[in-house]
Structure formats: structure tokens, C-alpha cells
BAKOL-470645 format. One record per residue (C-alpha): residue number from 1; residue in one letter; x, y, z. Coordinates in Angstrom, 3 decimals. Last residue first. Layout:
REM residues N
{NUM, A, {X, Y, Z}}
...
END
This chain:
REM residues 372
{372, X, {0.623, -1.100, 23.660}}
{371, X, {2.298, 1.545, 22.540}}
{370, X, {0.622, 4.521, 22.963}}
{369, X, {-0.679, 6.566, 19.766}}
{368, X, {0.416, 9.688, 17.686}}
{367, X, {-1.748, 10.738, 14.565}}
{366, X, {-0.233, 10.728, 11.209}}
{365, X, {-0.198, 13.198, 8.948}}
{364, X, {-2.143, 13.358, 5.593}}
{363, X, {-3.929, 10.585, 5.275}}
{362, X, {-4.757, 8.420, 1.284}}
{361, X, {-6.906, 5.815, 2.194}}
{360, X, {-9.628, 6.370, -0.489}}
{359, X, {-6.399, 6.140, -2.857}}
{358, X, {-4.671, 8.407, -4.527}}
{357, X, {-4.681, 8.425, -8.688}}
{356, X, {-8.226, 9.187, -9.986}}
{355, X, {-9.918, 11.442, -12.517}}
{354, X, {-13.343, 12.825, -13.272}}
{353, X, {-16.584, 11.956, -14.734}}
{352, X, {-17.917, 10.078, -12.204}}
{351, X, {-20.646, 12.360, -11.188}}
{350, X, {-22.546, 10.346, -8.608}}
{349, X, {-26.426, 9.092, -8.256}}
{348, X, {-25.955, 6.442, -10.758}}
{347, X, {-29.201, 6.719, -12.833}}
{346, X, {-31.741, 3.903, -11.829}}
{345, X, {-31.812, 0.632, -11.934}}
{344, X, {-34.843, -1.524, -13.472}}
{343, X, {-33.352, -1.791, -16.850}}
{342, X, {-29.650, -2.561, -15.574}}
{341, X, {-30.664, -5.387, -13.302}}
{340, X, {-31.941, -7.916, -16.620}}
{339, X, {-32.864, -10.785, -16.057}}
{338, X, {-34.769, -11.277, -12.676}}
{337, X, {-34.962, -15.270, -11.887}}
{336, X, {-36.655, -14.570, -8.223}}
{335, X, {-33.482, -16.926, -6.619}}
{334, X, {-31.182, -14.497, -9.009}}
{333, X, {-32.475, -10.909, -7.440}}
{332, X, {-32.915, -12.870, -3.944}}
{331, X, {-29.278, -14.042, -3.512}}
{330, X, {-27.903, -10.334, -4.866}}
{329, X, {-30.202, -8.449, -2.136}}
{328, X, {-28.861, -10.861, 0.556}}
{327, X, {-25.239, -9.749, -0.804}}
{326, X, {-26.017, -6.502, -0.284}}
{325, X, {-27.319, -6.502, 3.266}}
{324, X, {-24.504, -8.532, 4.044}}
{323, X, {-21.989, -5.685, 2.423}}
{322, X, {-23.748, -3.024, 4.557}}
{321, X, {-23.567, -4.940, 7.484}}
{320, X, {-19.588, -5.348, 6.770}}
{319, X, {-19.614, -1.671, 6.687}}
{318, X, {-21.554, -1.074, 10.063}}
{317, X, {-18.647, -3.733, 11.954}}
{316, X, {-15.927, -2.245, 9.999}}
{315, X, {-16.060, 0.883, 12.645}}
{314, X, {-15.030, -0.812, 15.396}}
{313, X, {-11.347, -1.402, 13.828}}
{312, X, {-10.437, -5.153, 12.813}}
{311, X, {-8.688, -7.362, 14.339}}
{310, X, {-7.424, -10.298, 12.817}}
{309, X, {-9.073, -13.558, 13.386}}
{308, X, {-10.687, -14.136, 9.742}}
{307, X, {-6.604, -13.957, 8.481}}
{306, X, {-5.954, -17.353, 10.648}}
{305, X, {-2.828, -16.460, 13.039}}
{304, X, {0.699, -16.130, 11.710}}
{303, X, {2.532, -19.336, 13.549}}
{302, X, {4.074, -18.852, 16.983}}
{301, X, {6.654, -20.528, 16.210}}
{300, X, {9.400, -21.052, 13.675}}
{299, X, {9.321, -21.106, 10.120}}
{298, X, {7.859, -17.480, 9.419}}
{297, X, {10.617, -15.494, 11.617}}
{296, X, {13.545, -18.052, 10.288}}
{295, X, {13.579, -16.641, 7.055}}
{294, X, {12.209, -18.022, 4.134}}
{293, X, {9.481, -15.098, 3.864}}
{292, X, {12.184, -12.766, 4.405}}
{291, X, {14.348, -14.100, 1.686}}
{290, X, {11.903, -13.941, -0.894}}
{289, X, {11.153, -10.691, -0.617}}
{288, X, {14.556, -10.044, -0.708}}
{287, X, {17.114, -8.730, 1.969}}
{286, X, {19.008, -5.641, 2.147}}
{285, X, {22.740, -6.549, 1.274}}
{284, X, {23.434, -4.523, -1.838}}
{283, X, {21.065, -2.030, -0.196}}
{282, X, {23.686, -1.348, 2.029}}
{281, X, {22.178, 0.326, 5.154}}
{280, X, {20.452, -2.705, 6.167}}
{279, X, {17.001, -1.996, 7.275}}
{278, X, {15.375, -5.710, 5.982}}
{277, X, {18.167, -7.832, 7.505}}
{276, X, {18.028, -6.074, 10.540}}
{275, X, {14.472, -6.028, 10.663}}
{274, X, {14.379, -9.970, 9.924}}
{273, X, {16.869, -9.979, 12.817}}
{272, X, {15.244, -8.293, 15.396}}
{271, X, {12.239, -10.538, 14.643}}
{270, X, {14.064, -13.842, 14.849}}
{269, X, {15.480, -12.871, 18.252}}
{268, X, {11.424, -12.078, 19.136}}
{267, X, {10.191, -8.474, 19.827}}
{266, X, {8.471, -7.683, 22.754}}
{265, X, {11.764, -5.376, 23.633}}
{264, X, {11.328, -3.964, 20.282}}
{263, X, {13.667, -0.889, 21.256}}
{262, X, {16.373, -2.598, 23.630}}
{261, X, {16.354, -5.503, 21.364}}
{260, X, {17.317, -3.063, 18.313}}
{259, X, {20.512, -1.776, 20.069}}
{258, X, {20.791, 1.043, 19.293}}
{257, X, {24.037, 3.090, 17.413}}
{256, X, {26.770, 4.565, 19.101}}
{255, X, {26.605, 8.307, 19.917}}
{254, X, {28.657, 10.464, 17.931}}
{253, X, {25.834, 10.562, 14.565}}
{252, X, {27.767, 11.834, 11.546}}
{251, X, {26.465, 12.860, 8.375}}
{250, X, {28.812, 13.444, 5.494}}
{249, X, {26.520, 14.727, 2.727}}
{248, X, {25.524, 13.123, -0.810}}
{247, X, {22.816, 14.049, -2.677}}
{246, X, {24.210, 12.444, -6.294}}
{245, X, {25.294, 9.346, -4.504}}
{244, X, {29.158, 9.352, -4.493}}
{243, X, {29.582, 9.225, -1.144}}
{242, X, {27.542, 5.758, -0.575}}
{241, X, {29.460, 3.891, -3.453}}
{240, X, {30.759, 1.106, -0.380}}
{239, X, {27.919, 1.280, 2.030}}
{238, X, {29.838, -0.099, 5.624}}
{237, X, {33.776, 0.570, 4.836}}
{236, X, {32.195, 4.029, 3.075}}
{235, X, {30.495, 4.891, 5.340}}
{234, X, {27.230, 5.258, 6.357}}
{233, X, {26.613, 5.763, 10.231}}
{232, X, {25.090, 3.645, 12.671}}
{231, X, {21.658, 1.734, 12.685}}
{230, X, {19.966, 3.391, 14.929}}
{229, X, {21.347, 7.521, 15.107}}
{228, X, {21.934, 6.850, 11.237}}
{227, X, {18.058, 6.775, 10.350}}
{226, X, {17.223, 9.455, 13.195}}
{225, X, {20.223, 11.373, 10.954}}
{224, X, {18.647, 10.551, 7.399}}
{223, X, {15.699, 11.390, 8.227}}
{222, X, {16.667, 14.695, 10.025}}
{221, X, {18.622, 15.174, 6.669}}
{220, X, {15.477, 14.544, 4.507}}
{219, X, {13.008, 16.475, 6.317}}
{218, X, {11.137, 16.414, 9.174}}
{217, X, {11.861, 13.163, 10.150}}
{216, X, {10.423, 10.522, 11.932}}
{215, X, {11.797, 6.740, 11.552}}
{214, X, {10.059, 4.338, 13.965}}
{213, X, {6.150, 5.421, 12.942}}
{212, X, {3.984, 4.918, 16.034}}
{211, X, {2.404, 1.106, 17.551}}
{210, X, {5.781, 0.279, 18.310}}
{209, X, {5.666, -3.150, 17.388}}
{208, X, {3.618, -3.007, 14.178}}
{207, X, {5.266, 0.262, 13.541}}
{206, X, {8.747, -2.348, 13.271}}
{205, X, {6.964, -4.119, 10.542}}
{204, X, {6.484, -0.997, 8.525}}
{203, X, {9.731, -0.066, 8.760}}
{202, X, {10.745, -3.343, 7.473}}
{201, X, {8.376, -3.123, 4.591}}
{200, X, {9.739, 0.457, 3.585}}
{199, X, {13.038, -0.973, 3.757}}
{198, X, {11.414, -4.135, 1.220}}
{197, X, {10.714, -1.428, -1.007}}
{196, X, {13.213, 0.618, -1.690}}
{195, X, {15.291, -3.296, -1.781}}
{194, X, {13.539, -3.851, -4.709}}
{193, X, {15.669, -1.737, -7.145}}
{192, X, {17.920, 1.306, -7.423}}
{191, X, {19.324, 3.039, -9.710}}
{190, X, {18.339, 6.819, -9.218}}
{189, X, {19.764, 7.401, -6.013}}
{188, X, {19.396, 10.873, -4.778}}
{187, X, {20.403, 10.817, -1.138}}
{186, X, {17.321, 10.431, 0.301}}
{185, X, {16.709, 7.501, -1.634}}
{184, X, {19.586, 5.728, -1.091}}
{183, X, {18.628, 5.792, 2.545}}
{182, X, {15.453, 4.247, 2.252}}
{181, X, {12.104, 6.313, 2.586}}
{180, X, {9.963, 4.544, 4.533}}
{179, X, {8.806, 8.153, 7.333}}
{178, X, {9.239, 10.035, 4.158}}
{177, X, {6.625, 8.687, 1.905}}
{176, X, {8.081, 6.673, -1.258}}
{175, X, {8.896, 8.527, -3.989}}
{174, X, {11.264, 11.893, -5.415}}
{173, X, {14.076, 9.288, -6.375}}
{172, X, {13.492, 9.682, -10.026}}
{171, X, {14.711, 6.832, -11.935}}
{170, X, {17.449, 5.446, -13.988}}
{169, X, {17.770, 2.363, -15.576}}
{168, X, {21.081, 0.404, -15.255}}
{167, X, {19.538, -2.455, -13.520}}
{166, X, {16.987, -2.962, -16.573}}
{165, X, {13.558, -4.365, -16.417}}
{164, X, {11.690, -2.248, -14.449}}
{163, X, {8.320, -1.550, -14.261}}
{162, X, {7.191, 1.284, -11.756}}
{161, X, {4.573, 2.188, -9.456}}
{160, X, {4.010, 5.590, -8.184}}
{159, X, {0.282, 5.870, -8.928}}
{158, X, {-0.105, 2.050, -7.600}}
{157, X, {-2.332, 2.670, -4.796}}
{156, X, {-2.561, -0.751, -3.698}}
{155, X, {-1.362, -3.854, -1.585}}
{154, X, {-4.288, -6.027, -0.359}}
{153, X, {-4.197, -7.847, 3.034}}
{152, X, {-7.052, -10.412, 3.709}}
{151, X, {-8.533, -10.148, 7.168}}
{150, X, {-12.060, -11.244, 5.777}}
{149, X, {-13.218, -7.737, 6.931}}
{148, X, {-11.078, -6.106, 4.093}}
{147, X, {-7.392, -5.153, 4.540}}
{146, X, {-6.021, -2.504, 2.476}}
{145, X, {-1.974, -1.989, 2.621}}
{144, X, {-0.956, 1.368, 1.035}}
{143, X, {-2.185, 3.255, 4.657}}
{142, X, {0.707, 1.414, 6.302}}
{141, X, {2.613, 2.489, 3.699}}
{140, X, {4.348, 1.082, 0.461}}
{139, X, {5.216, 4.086, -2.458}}
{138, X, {7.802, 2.700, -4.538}}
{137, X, {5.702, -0.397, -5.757}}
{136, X, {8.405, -1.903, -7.829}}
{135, X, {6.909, -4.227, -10.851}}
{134, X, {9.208, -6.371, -11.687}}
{133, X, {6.991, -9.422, -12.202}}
{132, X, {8.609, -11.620, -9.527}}
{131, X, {8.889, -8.090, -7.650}}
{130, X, {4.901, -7.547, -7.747}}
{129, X, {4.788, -11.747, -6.589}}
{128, X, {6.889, -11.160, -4.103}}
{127, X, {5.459, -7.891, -2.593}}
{126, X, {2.207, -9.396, -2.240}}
{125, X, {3.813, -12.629, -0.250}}
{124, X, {5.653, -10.169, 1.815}}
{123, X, {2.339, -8.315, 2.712}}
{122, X, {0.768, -11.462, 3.609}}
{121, X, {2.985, -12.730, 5.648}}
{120, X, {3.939, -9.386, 7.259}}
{119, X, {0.044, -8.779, 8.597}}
{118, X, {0.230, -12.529, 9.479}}
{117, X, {3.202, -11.697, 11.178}}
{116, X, {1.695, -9.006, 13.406}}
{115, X, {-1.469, -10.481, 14.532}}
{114, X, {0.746, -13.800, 15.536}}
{113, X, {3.144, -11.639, 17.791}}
{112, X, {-0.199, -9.902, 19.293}}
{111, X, {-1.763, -6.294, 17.992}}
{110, X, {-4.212, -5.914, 20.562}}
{109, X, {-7.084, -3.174, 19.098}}
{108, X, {-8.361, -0.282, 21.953}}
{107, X, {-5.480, 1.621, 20.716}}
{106, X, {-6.252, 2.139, 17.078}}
{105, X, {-3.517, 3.703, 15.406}}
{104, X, {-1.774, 0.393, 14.070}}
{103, X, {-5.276, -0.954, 12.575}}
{102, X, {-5.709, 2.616, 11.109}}
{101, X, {-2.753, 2.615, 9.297}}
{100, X, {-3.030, -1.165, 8.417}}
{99, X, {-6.268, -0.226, 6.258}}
{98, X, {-10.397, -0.274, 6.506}}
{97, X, {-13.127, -2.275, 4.967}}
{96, X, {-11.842, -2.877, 1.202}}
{95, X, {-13.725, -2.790, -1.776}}
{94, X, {-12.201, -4.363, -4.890}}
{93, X, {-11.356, -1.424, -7.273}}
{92, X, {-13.261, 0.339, -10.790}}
{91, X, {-10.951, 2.748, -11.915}}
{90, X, {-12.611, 6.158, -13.471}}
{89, X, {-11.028, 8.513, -16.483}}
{88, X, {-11.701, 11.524, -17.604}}
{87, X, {-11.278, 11.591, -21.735}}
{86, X, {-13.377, 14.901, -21.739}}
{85, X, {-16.669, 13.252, -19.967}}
{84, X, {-16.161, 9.756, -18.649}}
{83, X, {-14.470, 7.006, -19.238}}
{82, X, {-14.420, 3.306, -17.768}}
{81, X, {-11.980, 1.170, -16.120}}
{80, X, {-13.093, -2.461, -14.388}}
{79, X, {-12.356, -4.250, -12.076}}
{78, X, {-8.331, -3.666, -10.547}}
{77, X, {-7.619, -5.931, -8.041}}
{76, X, {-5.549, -4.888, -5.115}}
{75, X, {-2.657, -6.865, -4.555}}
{74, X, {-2.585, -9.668, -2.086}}
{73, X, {-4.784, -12.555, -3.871}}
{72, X, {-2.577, -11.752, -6.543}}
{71, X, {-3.330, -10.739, -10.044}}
{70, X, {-0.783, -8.433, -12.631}}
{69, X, {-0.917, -7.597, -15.983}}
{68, X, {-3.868, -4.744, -16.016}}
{67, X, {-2.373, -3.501, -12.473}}
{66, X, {0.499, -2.418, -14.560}}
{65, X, {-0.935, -0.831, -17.372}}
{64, X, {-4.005, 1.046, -15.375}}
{63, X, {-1.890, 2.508, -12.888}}
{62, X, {0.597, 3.993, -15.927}}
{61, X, {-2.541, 5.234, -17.227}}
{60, X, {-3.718, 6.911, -14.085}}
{59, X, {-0.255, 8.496, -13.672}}
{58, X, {0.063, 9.961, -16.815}}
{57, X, {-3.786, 11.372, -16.733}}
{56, X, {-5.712, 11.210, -19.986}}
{55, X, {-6.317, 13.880, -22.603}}
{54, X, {-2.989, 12.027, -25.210}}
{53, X, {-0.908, 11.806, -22.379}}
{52, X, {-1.740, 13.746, -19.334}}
{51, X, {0.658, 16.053, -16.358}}
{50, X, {1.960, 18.583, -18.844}}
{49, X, {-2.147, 19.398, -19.383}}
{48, X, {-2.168, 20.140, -15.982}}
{47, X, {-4.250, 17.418, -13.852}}
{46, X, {-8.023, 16.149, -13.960}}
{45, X, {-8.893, 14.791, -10.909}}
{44, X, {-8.861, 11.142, -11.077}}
{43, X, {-11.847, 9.350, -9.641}}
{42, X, {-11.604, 6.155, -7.927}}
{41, X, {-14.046, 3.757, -7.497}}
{40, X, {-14.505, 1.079, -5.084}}
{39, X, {-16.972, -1.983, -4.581}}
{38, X, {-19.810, -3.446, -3.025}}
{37, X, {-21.039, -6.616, -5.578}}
{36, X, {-24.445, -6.247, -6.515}}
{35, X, {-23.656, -7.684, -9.615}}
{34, X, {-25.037, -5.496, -12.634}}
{33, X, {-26.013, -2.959, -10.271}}
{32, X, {-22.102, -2.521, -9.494}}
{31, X, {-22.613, -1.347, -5.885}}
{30, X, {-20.151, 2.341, -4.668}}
{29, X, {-17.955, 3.738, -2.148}}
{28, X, {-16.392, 6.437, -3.533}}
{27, X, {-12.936, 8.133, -4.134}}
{26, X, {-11.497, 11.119, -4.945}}
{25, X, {-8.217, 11.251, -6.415}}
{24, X, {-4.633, 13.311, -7.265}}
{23, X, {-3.875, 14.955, -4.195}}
{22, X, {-6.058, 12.876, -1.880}}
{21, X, {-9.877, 12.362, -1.003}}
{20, X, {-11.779, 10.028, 0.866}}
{19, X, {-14.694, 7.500, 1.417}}
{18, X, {-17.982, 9.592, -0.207}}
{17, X, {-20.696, 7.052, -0.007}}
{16, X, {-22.802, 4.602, -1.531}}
{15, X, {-22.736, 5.716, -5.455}}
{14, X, {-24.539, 3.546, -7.788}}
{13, X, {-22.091, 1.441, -10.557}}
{12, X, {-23.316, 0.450, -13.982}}
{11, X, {-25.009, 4.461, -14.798}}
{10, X, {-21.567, 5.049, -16.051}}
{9, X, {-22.083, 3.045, -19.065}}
{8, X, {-18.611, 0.466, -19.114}}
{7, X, {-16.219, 2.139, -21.761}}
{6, X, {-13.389, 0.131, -20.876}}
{5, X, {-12.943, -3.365, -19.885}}
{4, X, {-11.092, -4.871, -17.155}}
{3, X, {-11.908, -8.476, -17.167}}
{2, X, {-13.623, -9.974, -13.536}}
{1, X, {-11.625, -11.055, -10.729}}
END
């Protein structure tokens, strides 16, 4: 991965295509001319002035800080940042083909036991090294987890990210997407650490299995309840503390809880109890990232399957073309001994003189699909 740097000529990087837009970004497909290497950038939308520090978006610079200090070959990799017109600000990404969102929603891909691990693996291996550094993500997704047509897993969109240091810190517990929201979270917590998310992780793996979100709610007291309805109600005896969380209310599901081998019923025993261990109510007792990867799902058969085997959507096939085509245009610029790429390219094509802080894979909603 190349140095950040700032203040890179915006005329560097040529627009491909629009990908996407969220709340806070718009993002493009783009070829650093200097390189010819396909890549992503991600243009904040300039917020209320309450919302920037010093002209330049909060959450973009908190982004910048953390993904400055941190390199795994499963966390996105932050290129370069450069500025634009009135302090906007642009961040230059590794491209990525597609995401785990999409992967789960498409029904004509298999998803086997070996599929689905790796997809954990690498995840949990991401995860690790952002907790090692105490950096908590606070926002993990299936659409949070890139994957490019190498089948390398990349965690990003680090607008919610947060370093902590200090278990007596507070923070806000407005983060983390509904659907892999831990219990603490919906009722207020602000201490809290890892384990918001590893629960997100865990319901993440058990989407891999049931090809649709487990945990739909509404709101935050339907969450809570579908939450409850599985894995039993929180009291006191279970989640000592729980009823003096600042949102607290007594919810009580009658029926008993599931039984998770009657709802991953192509789950292995070692799955159902890396969920378990991952979904605990408590999260005193939730599990590490460390933990899960020494856990008896990764040291016993089947093994996670070669990353260059994953599936991958139809649709990756035309964008790994495009990054061929690119790289053959790379080989011949340094066989023909060309020096200098920026004086024959011309103007970037796109106005990159906004703001960024979704990703390209930001969705809004999520489509239902069949199990398979």
C-alpha cells in the first residue's frame, strides 16, 4: 500500500464510473494515471457546519486518523487523501469488485460450509488485528465487508469507528445497523467494547446460513424481543447490570427460547456453538476475536476453501475485464519506457471536490431471498 499523502492534483485519478451513493458519500470508480491501478474514491458531501472541524468533515477526519495507523491484508486500505475546493475532502480506497451483502442475496451463488468459513476467517482475522489496535468498528455489515475478485475480504467504511483506550469511556450507543445491533446497545450502553462487534459478526455468520438477516426488527423493542424470543430473556441471574442500563425495559418472551440446531439445521455442532459463543447475552461472556478463530470451528474439518474459489456475483466478471484491460495498459506504458503519464493525461473527467463518509456499498433495505 502506497503513503497517504495529501494535496495529490486532482487531475491524478480519471473517473470510470458512478458506483453508489449514501448519507454522507458518493463514490466513484476511478484509474490513478500515475499507476494505472483501478481504484476507489469517496467523496464527502459537505455537512452542517456543527458537523466539521476546522472546514473539514468530523467523520471524514476521524476515518482518515484511524485508517492512517492501521494495515491488514483484511481492512480496507486507505491510498491516498487529497483536497478539493473549500477544504472538501476526497479518500483515495483499494477497489473492490462487489460485497458479502450481495454474495448472501444472490440465489443462483452456493454458499457451501467451506464458502462460509473462509468468509468468517477472514473477517475474524480483520477484526483481530482492528481490536489488537483498539480500534472498534461499530458499524460491521454484510455490506461493510468488500471482497474483490481475488476472494480477499476487506473490512471498511470506518465513519463510525472508534479508538478506545479506556474501559470507563463512554460512548454514544446510536451505531451499528439495527439488524447487528447487540443488546447493550439497544438499551443505551455507553461502555462497552469489542464484544458490539463480534455480535454483529455472529449475526453475520448466521445470514451466511440463512441466506436473510436472522434478527429483524422494526425498531429497537421488536429487536430486542426477536433477540430474546432465541436466545431467552435477560435477567438479571443471566446479564447481571442488565436493568440498570440507561434504556432499560422488562421484556418478556413466554415461549422458551430456540433451539439453534433446529434453525441452522446445515449447521455443524462447532458452528452452533461459535454462534452461541458469539450471541451471548452477557457481553462479559461474548467471545473474542481471538477466541473464535481458536475455536474448534477453524481447527476441525472441512477447512475454509482457497479465497480465488469463492463465488463471486455475475456481474464481477465485466469489472474484472475492466481491471485486465488496465493492467495490460500499465505493462505496455513501462515495456515502451514512457516517463512521465501525468503530461499526456488528460483532465479528470469528475468533480471531486466534495466530501465522503459512506461507502460505494452503502444499501438501504435489504432484499428478501430463499435459503438455499
Amino acid at each position: 500500500m502506497e503513503s497517504n499523502q495529501t494535496g495529490t492534483k486532482v487531475n491524478r485519478y480519471k473517473k470510470i464510473i458512478f458506483l453508489g451513493e449514501g448519507q454522507f458519500a458518493t463514490v466513484y470508480k476511478a484509474e490513478d494515471l500515475e499507476t494505472h491501478d483501478i481504484v476507489a474514491i469517496k467523496k464527502i458531501k459537505l455537512g452542517k457546519r456543527s458537523e466539521t472541524r476546522d472546514g473539514i468533515n468530523r467523520t471524514a477526519l476521524r476515518e482518515i486518523k484511524l485508517l492512517k495507523e492501521i494495515e491488514h491484508e483484511n481492512v480496507i486500505g486507505l491510498l491516498n487523501v487529497f483536497f478539493g475546493h473549500n477544504s472538501n475532502v476526497s479518500l483515495v480506497f483499494d477497489f473492490m469488485d462487489t460485497d458479502l451483502e450481495k454474495i448472501i442475496q444472490d440465489s443462483s451463488l452456493v454458499l457451501t460450509a467451506r464458502h462460509i468459513k473462509k468468509y468468517m476467517l477472514m473477517t475474524l482475522l480483520g477484526m483481530e488485528y482492528l481490536h489488537s489496535r483498539w480500534v472498534l468498528h461499530r458499524d460491521i455489515k454484510p455490506n461493510n465487508l468488500l471482497i474483490n475478485k481475488q476472494g480477499v475480504l476487506k473490512i471498511t467504511d470506518f465513519g463510525l469507528a472508534k479508538a478506545y483506550a479506556s474501559p470507563s469511556r463512554n460512548y454514544t450507543h446510536q451505531v451499528v445497523t439495527r439488524w447487528y445491533r447487540c443488546p447493550e446497545l439497544l438499551y443505551g450502553a455507553t461502555l462497552y467494547g469489542t464484544g458490539v462487534d463480534i455480535w454483529a459478526t455472529g449475526c453475520i455468520l448466521a445470514e451466511l446460513f440463512l441466506r436473510v438477516p436472522f434478527l429483524q426488527g422494526d425498531n429497537d423493542i421488536a429487536q430486542l424481543y426477536r433477540i430474546f424470543e432465541v436466545f431467552g430473556n435477560a435477567t438479571e441471574e443471566v446479564w447481571p447490570g442488565v436493568s440498570n442500563l440507561p434504556s432499560y425495559i422488562e421484556i418478556v418472551v413466554k415461549n422458551d427460547k430456540y433451539n439453534l440446531s433446529d434453525i441452522f439445521t446445515a449447521a455443524s455442532e462447532d458452528t452452533i456453538q461459535l454462534l452461541v459463543s458469539m450471541l451471548m447475552l452477557n457481553p462479559a461472556k461474548r467471545c473474542t476475536a481471538t477466541d473464535a478463530l481458536k475455536s474448534a470451528y477453524f481447527s476441525r474439518k472441512p477447512s475454509p476453501t482457497i479465497s480465488h474459489q469463492l463465488p463471486l456475483p455475475q456481474e464481477c466478471s465485466s469489472l474484472a475485464n475492466d481491471e485486465a484491460v488496465s493492467s495490460e495498459h500499465k505493462k505496455r506504458t513501462l515495456d515502451d519506457g514512457r516517463a512521465s503519464v501525468a503530461k499526456k493525461s488528460s483532465p479528470c473527467n469528475c468533480d471531486l471536490s466534495g466530501s465522503i463518509t459512506a461507502d460505494c456499498n452503502t444499501v438501504s433495505g435489504f432484499r428478501t431471498v430463499q435459503r438455499v
